[in-house]
N, C-alpha and C positions, 0 to 999 in steps of 0.2 A: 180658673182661680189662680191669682197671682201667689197668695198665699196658702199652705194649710189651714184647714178647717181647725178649731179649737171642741174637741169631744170632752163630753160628760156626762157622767153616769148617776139615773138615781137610785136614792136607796131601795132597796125592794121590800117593801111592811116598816120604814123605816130602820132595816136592819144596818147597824155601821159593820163598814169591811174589817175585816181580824187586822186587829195590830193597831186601830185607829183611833183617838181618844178626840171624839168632838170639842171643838173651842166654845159651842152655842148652840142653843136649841135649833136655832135657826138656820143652822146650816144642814140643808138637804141634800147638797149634790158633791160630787168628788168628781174631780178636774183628773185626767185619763189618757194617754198618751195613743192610745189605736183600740178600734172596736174589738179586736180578738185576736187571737196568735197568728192567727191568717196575715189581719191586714198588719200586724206590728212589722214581716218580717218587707211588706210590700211598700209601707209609708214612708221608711227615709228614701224612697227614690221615686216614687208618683204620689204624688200626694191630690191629684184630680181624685173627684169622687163621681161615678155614674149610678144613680139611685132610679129601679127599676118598680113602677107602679102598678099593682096587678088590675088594678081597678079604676076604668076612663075619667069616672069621679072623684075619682082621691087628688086626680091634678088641679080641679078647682079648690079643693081644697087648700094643696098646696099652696097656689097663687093667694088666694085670700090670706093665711098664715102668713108672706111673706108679704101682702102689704098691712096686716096689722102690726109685723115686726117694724115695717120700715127699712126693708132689707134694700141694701143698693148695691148694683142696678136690680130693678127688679125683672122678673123671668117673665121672658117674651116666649112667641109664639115662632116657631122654624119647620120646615118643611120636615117628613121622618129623613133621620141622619141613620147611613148606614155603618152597622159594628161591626169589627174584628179582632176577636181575641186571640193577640197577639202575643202575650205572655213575653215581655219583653225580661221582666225582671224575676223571672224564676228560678230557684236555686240551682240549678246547673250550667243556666247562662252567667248569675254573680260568678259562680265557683271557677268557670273558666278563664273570665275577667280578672278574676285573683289570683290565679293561678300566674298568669301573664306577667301582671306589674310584681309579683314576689321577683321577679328573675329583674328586674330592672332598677336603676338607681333610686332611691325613697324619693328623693325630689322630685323626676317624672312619675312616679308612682303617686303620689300627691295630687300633681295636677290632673291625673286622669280620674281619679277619686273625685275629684272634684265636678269633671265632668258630669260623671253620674250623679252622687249626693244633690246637686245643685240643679239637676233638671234641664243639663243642656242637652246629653245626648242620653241614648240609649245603648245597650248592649249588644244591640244588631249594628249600630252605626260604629261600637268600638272592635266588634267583632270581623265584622265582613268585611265595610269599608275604608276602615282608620287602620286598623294593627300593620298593615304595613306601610304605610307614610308614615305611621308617629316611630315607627323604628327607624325610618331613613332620616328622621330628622333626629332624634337619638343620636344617631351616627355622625352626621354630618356636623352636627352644631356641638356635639360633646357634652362638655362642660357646661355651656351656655344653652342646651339641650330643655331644661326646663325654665329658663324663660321666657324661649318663644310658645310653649306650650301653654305657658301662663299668658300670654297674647294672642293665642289662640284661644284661649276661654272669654278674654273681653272679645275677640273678633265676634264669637259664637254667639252672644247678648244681644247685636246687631246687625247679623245677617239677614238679608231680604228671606221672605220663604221661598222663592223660587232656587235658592242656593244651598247646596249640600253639601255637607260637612265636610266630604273629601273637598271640595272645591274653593269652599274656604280654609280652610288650612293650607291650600298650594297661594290662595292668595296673598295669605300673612307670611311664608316665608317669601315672597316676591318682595312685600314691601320690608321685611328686613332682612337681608341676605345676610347682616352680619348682626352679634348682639355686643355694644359695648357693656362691660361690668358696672354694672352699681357703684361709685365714689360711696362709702361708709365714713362718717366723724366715729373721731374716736370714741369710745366708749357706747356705739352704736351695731347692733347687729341686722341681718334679716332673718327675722321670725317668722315663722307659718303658725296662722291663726285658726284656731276649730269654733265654731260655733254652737252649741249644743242646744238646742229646740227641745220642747214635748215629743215629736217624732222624727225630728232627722239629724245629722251631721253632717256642719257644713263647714269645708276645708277652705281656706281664703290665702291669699297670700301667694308668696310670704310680703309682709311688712318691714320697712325700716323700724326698729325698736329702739328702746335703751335699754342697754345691757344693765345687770348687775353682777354681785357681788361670785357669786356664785356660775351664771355661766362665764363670765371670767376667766377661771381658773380651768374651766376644762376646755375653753377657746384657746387660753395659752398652752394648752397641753396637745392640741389638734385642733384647728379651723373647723374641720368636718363636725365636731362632735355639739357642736352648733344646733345642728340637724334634729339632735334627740332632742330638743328643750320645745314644747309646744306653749301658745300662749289661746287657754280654753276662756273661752264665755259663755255664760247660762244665759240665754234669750229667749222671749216666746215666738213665736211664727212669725211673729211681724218683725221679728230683730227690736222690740223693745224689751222694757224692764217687764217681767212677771206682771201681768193684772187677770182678776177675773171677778165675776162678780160678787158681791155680799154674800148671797145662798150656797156658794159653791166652799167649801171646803180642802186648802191646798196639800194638807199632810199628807193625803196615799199619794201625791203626787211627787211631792218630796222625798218622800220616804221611797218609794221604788223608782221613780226615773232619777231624780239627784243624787239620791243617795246610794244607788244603784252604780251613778258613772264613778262617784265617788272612792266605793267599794272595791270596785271588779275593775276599775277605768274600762277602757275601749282598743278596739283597733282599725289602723288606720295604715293604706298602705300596705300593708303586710307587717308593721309595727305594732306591738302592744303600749300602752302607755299608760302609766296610773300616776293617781296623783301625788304630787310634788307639796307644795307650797302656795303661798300667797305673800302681798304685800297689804299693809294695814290699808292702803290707798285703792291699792287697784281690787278689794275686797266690797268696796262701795256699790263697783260697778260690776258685781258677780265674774269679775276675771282669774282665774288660777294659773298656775305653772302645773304642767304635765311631763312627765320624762320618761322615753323609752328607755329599758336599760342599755347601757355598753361596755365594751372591753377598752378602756383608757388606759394609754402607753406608758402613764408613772401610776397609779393607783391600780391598776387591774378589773376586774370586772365592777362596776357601780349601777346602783339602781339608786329608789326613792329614799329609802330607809340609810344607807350607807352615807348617801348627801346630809339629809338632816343630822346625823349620828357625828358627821364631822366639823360642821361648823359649830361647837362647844357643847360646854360643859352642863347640861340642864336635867341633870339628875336631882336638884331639888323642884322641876314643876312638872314633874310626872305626874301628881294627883291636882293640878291644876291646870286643866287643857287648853281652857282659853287664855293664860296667861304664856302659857307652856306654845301656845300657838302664836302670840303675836310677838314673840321672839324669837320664834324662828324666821318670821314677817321679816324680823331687821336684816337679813341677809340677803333680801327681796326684793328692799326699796333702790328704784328706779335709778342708778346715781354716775355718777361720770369719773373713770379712773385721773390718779393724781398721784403725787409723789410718795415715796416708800419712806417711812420713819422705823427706826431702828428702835430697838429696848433702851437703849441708853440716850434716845431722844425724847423719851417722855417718863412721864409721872403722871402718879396719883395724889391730888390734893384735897382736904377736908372742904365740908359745904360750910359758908358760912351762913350758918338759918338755913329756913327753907327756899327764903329769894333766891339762892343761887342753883337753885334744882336745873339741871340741866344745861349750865353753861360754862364751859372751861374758858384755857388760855390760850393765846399761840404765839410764837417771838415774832415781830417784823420779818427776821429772815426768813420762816419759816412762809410766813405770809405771801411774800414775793413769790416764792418758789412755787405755791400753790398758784396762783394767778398767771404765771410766766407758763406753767404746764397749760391752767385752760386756756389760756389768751391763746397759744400755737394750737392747739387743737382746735380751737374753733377759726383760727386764720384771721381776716380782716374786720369781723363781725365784731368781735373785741375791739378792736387797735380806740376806739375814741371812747372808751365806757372809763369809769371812776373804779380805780381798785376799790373793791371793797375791804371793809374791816370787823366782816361778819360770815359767816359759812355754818352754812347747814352739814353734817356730817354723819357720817358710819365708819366706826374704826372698830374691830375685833366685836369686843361684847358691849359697844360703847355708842354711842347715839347723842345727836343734841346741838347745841351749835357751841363753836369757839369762836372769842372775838380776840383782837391786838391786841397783847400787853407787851407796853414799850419798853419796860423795865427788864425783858426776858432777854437774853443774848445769846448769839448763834440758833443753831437749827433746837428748838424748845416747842413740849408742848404740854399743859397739864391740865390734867381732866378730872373731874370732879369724883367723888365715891357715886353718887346718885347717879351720873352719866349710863356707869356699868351695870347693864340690866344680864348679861351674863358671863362668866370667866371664859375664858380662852387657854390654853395651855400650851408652853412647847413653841411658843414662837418668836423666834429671835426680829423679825421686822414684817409688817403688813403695810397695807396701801389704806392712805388717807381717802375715802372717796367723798364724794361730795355731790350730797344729795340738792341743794343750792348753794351759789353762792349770792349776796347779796348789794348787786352792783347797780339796781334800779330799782324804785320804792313801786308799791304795788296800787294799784288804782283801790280806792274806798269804793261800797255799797251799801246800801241800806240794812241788808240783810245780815252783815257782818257782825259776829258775834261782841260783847263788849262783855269783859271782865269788870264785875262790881262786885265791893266789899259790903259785909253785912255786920253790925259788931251789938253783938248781944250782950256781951258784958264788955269791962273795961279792959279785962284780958283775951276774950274770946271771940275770933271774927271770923266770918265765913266768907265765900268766894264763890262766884257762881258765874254762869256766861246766861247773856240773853240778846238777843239781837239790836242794833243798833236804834234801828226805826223805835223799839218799843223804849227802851231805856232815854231817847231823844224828846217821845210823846208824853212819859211821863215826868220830865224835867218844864213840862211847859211849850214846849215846841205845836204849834198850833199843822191842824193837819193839812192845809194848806197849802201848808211850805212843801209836804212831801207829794201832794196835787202836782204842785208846780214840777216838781224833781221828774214827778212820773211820765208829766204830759212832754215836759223837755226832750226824755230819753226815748219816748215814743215817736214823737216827730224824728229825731237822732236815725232812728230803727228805719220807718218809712223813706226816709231819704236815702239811706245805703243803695237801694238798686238804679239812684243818678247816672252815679259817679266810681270810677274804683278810689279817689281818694277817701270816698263818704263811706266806701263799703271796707274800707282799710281801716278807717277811724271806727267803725263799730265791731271789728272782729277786736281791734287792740283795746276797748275801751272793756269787751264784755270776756277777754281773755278767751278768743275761738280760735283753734289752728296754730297755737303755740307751737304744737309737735312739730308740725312741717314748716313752722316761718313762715307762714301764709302771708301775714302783714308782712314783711319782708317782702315776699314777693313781688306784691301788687306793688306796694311803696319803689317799686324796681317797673315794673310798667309803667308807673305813673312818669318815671324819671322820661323813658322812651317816648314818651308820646302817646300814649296809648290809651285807652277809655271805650265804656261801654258804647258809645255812639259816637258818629262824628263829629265834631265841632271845636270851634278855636282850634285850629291848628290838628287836631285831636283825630287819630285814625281807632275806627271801631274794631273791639277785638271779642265782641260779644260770638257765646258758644252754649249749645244747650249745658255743658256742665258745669259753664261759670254761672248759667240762669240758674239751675238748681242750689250750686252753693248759694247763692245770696238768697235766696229765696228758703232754703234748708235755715239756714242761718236766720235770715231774721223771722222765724216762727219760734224757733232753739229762744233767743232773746226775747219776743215777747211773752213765751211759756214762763221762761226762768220769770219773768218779771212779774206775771202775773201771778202764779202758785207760787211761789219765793219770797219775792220781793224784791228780787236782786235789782237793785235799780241804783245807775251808777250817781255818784256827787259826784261834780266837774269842778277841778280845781283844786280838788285835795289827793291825800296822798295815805298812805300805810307804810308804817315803817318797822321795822323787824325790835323786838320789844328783849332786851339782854340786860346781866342786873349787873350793881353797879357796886365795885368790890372796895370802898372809899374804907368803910371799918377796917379792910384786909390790911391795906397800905398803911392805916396808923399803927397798929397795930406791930408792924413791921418798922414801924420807927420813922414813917416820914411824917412832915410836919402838919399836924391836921388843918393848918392857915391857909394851905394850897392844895386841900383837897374840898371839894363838894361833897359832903357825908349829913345824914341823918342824927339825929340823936337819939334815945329813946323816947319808944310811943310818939313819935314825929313822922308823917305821912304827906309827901308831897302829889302835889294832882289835887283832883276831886273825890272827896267820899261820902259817899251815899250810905245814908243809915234808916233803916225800915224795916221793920218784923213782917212785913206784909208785900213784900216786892217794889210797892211805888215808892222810888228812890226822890228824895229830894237832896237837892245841892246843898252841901254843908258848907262851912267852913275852909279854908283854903288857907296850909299852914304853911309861910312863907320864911324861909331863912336865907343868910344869903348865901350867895352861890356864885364861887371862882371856875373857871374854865380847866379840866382836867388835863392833864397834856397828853401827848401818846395818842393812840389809836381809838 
């Protein structure tokens, strides 16, 4: 078996397990991470199963059960295979195995973790024939010591069976005698990723990430401390999202394996790690931050609690946890360092309504200087892009975007009351970072949420999001047209494994591989000469793992398209949505002749009025409209 088996247990008389409060009648079974204390402490490192029949008979039964499941492949017939219990993963072989890597640097300690968790090697194999080559390479390669270890783990995936583990490792240091370091962008770290399964732990890595806010601060404090910041994901055996079926019931599982790593975290390494945090984003995808404690050179000893405790003031959402939770979230999100503003470079300014919920200001100068910081960090990637005049942000207790105002002079910035979801204290200047900035409009889809107003009375209107497709079909839009859109994007999909410009155009179209610039990439092969097969001119640069990416990829795109909807429109655009502060400026005494502003109960756009969801096109309140100047 390439994967773990998925176990579960029925109820016994239908008795539910202590602690467990059923969703539905109808759920009978609890989803179970190992048959018994036995196999729990055996499963994160062999996860084969060898199931012993006392009875000649029971194996036809067998075979018939697994073709009425449909089980694939289904179980043939083999000559008797002979057994040896070999007890490879016994507690005193783990115990010596940990023993070991506690005395060694966490980074090679890591990868030998790895080793085992992941099913390359065994205990005999790190015991007898490995521990002293992975020492001489320790030694020899230093610092760069758990790189090539970590190249010795992809070696390990692809060794022929006639070749043994000592022997490929003497082959991987052949082919790199030397390791160059990692080139990092800034605001970029390597992270070591954990995996967390039903039954095992599985250590990857490390990864290029984007830093935040938070390791940040103890990166500038010590590079090394880097090390303690894990990035954990909850997956099921297969490395997808959680599924199981309708009858089976997931709380005992949640509640003691989730909630369990959650509680007590894990170790790893010789490392303890508990949990940390999240980002409101990367919470979609069941990913957390984990942190071992350490001794940091200006704060002193830190853990989980001491981190949260410092990024502010939230002693009013103590009795509010998930409120209380996705603001600690802000300190989380994904974002790229930028310039340092001072106390005497910003303010606090009133919202005007509730349109301005979330959007401040920022001087031209200010602007430049943000742009001049990412433009050099990212090098020539920039050089030909449109300053933008919009940015996504996280400053202190403060979140949202700021756009130009041209009227601001010198280094200015001012942020709304609603911006600040929590206080900060004590701090004479922080770093602007920036969660986007906004130098390219984003491709449209079908699925794309659309804001529509609802107005129940003459004073009182609602607001709600529904997806584009459904608010398009209820305007009268015949379905056809979105036939046509589907069958477009499909062909689009199928064609990708031509060509790498066709397979470039559908990672940037369905936003795949953003992380790594993937479309970059290839958009860089294509300059070369390069392409999957020969032809015009065109040298073939086809490889099983560029076959998997296209092939990975357009199944990823026809899934989204299918259970989604996400189906792209060609030729349009999405553009970052910021309010428009025209009352501010009369108000302040310019001349309202040369400003574009509203008047009351005046709504420009489309509005849709309906008690009952199906929106119809109203009315369309036109006034005139002068060109605002500034940014």
């Amino acid at each position: 078996m390439l994967t773990p088996p998925s176990f579960e247990q029925g109820s016994y008389n239908n008795r539910i397990p202590e602690g467990v409060r059923r969703k539905g009648i109808h759920k009978t079974r609890d989803r179970i991470s190992a048959l018994d204390d036995a196999h729990a402490s055996i499963a994160p490192y062999a996860h084969q199963l060898r199931v012993i029949l006392a009875n000649p008979d029971d194996l036809l039964k067998f075979e018939a059960i697994c073709k009425y499941a449909k089980c694939q492949p289904l179980p043939i017939h083999l000559r008797p295979v002979d057994t040896l219990e070999m007890r490879f993963f016994r507690k005193d072989f783990i115990d010596i195995v940990s023993h070991w890597i506690r005395a060694m640097d966490w980074k090679n300690a890591f990868q030998i973790e790895a080793y085992l968790r992941c099913g390359l090697l065994n205990t005999y194999d790190l015991i007898v024939s490995l521990q002293k080559p992975i020492a001489d390479v320790i030694r020899d390669y230093n610092s760069e010591a758990s790189d090539l270890l970590r190249l010795f783990a992809v070696a390990l995936r692809t060794r022929s069976p006639k070749e043994t583990a000592a022997a490929c490792l003497a082959r991987v240091r052949m082919e790199y005698p030397r390791i160059k370091p990692l080139r990092l962008g800034q605001g970029h770290i390597l992270c070591h990723h954990v995996i967390i399964t039903p039954s095992r732990i599985l250590p990857g890595g490390p990864y290029t990430t984007q830093s935040n806010r938070v390791v940040r601060r103890y990166q500038n404090h010590d590079p090394r401390l880097v090390e303690h910041f894990v990035r954990v994901e909850f997956r099921d055996e297969v490395r997808l999202t959680y599924r199981w079926d309708g009858k089976v019931d997931g709380t005992l599982f949640l509640q003691r394996r989730i909630g369990g790593i959650f509680r007590e975290g894990f170790e790893l390494g010789g490392r303890p790690f508990e949990f940390l945090a999240y980002s409101s984003s990367s919470l979609r995808e069941h990913a957390v931050w984990f942190v071992s404690p350490f001794d940091d050179p200006v704060e002193g000893f830190v853990n989980a609690d001491r981190i949260r405790a410092s990024l502010g003031d939230f002693s009013k959402l103590l009795r509010m946890p998930s409120k209380y939770a996705a603001r600690i979230a802000q300190a989380f999100t994904a974002t790229d360092p930028s310039v340092k503003v001072r106390r005497d470079q910003w303010e606090e300014q009133d919202d005007i309504g509730p349109h301005t919920d979330g959007v401040g200001t920022i001087s031209p100068e200010l602007a430049d200087m943000i742009w001049e910081e990412k433009r050099q960090a990212a090098g020539d990637l920039r050089e030909n892009r449109v300053k933008p005049s919009a940015y996504q942000f996280r400053f202190l207790g403060y979140k949202g975007v700021v756009v130009v105002d041209s009227r601001l002079r010198g280094i200015k910035m001012r942020l709304r009351e609603s911006q600040r979801k929590f206080p900060v204290h004590n701090v004479d200047q922080a770093e602007f970072e920036i969660a986007r900035s906004f130098d390219y409009p984003n491709p449209v889809h079908l699925n794309r949420s659309v804001a529509l107003s609802l107005l129940h009375t003459h004073s009182f209107m609602t607001c709600f999001f529904r997806p584009a497709v459904m608010v398009l079909e209820n305007l009268g839009v015949k379905k056809h047209a979105f036939m046509d859109l589907q069958e477009a994007a499909k062909q689009r999909i199928y064609l990708a494994s031509d060509s790498l410009q066709l397979f470039a155009g559908l990672l940037k179209s369905h936003g795949l591989g953003n992380k790594f610039r993937l479309t970059f990439i290839l958009e860089q092969l294509v300059k070369l000469g390069l392409d999957f097969k020969d032809h015009f001119h065109k040298d073939a640069i086809g490889s099983p793992f560029l076959g998997r990416l296209v092939r990975d990829s357009m199944n990823h795109s026809l899934r989204e398209m299918k259970f989604k909807a996400r189906i792209p429109v060609p030729h349009s655009y999405q553009l970052v949505g910021v309010a428009d502060e025209g009352q501010a400026y009369v108000k302040e005494g310019v001349d309202p002749a040369n400003i574009f502003t509203l008047h009351e109960k005046e709504i420009y756009g489309n509005f849709f009025v309906d008690r009952y969801l199906c929106c119809n096109l109203a009315h369309k309140l036109k006034s005139s409209m002068r060109a605002r100047g500034g940014g």
